[in-house]
C-alpha positions as CSV (number, residue, x, y, z in Angstrom):
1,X,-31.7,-50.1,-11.3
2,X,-28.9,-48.3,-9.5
3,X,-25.2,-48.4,-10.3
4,X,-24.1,-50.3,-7.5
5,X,-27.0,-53.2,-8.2
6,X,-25.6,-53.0,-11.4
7,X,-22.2,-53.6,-10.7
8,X,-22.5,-56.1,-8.1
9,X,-24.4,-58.0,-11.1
10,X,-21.7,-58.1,-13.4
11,X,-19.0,-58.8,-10.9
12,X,-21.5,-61.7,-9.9
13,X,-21.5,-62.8,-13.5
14,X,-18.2,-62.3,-14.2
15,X,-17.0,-64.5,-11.2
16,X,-18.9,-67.5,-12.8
17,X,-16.6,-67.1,-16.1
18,X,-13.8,-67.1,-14.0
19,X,-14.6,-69.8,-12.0
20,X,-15.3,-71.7,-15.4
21,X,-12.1,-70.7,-16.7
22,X,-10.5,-71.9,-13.5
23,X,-11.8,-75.5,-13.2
24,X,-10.8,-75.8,-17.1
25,X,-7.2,-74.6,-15.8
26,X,-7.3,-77.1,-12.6
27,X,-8.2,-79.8,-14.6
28,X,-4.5,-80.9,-15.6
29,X,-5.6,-81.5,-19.2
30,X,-3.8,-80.0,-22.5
31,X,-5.8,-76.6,-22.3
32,X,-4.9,-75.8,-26.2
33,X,-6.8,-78.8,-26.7
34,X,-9.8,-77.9,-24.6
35,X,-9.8,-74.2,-25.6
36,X,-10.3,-75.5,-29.5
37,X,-12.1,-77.9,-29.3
38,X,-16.0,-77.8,-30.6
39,X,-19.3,-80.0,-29.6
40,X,-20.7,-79.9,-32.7
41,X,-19.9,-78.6,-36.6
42,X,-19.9,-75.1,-36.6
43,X,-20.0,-74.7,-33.1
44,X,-18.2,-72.4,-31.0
45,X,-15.3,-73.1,-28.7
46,X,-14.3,-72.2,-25.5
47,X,-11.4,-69.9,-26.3
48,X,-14.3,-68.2,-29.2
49,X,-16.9,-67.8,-26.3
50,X,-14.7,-66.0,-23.8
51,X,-12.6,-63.8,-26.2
52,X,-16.4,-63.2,-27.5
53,X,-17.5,-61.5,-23.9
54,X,-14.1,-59.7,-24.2
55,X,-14.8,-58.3,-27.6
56,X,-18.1,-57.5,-26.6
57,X,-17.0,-55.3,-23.6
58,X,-15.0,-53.2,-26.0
59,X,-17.3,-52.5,-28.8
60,X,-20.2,-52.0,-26.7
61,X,-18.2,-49.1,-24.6
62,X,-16.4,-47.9,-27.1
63,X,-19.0,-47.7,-30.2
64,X,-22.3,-48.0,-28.5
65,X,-21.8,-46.3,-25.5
66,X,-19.4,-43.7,-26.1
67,X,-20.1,-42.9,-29.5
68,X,-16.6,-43.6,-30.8
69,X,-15.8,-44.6,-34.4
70,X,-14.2,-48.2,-33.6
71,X,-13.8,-50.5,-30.6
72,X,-10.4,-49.8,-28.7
73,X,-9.3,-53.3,-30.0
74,X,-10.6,-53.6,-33.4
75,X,-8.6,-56.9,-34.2
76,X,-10.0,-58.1,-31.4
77,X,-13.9,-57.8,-32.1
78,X,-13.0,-58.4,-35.8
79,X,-11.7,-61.9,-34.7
80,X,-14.3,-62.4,-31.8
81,X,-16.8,-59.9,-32.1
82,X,-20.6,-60.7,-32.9
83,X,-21.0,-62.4,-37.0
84,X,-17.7,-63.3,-36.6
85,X,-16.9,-67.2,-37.4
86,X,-14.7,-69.2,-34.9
87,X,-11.5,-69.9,-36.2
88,X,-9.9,-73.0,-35.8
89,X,-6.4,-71.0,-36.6
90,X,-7.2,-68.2,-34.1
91,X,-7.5,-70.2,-30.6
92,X,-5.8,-67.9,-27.8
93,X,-3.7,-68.9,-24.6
94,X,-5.7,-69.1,-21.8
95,X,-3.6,-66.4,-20.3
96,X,-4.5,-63.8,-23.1
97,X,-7.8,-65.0,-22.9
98,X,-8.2,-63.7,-19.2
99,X,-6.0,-60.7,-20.2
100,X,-8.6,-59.5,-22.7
101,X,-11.3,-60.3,-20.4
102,X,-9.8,-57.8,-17.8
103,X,-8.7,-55.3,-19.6
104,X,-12.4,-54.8,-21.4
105,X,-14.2,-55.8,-18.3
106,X,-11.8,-53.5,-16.4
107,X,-13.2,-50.3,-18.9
108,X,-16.5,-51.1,-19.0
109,X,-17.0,-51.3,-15.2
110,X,-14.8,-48.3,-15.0
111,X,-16.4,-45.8,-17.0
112,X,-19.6,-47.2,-14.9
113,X,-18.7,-46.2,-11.8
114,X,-17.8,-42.9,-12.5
115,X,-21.7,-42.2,-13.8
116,X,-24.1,-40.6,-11.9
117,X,-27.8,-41.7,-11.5
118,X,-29.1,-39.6,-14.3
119,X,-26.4,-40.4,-16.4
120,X,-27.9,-44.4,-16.2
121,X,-30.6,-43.4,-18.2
122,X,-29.4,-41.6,-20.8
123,X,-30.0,-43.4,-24.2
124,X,-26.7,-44.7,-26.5
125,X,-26.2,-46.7,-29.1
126,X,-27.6,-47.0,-32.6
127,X,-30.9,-45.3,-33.9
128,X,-32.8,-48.9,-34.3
129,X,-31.1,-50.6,-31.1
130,X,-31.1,-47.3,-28.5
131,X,-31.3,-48.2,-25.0
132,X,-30.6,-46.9,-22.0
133,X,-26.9,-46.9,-20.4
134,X,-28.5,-49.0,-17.4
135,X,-30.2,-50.9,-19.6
136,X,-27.1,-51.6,-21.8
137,X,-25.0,-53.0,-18.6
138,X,-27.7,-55.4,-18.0
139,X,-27.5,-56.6,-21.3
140,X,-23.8,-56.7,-21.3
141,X,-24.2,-59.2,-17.7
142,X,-27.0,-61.4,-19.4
143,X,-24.8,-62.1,-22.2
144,X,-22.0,-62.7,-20.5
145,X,-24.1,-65.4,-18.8
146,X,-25.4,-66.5,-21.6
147,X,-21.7,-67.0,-23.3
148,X,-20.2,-68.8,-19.2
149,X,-23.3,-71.2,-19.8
150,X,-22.1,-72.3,-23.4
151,X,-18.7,-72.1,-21.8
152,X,-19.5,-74.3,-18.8
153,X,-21.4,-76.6,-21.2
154,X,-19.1,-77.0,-24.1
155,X,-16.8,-78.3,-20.8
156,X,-18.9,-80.8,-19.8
157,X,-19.6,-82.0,-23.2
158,X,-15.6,-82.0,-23.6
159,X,-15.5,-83.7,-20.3
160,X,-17.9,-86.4,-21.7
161,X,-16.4,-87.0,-25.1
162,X,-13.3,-88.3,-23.8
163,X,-14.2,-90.1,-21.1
164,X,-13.9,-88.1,-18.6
């Protein structure tokens, strides 16, 4: 896949989180209460599932990418990153959720679209998980999907749960 394809498919994606954060923001309801709050036991909510494709940004660039010892915001993954546990004391503004969405989003794409085709397939990332630098910014737009579906879903269940 070329870069541009590639990047059109994560801007594509990454519009739909937006959009979901947007109609969440629209809605006129107490956002700290919709950011925290969980469909199930031990399920995730909004502000973890966002902050999650944030922290997944970095240490995919930074660590699996790049090569780099730690993720540019190592509080950040610690707190969102992937086998991290939702906290019900750690639920971020809605503003610096879409402020550590950008900036990670922001690097990601950038370093992108400064690669050349050859540079796409070039293998990073760990010995048992290697994959191709194409390969990894498909992955990063599928779960970014993956997390704006639970997003959009954990708002409808919200939506229903209190009548709304």
């Amino acid at each position: 896949m070329d870069r541009d394809t590639l990047l059109a498919m994560m801007e594509m994606v990454r519009q739909r989180l937006l959009g979901s954060l947007a109609a969440i923001e629209s809605s006129g309801l107490d956002l700290a209460k919709v950011l925290a709050w969980r469909p199930g036991p031990g399920r995730a909510h909004i502000a973890w599932q966002a902050m999650h494709c944030a922290a997944t940004h970095d240490k995919y660039l930074a660590v699996n990418i790049k090569g780099l010892p730690a993720p540019a915001d190592p509080k950040l993954v610690a707190g969102f990153g992937g086998g991290s546990t939702p906290s019900d004391q750690n639920i971020p503004s809605l503003a610096a959720i879409r402020q550590a969405l950008d900036v990670h989003y922001r690097a990601f794409r950038a370093y992108l679209s400064e690669l050349a085709p050859a540079d796409l397939q070039r293998q990073v990332g760990p010995p048992d998980r290697r994959r191709t630098i194409a390969e990894s910014a498909m992955l990063m737009a599928w779960h970014e999907a993956h997390h704006q579906g639970q997003i959009h879903l954990t708002w409808n269940l919200y939506r229903a749960a209190h009548g709304l």
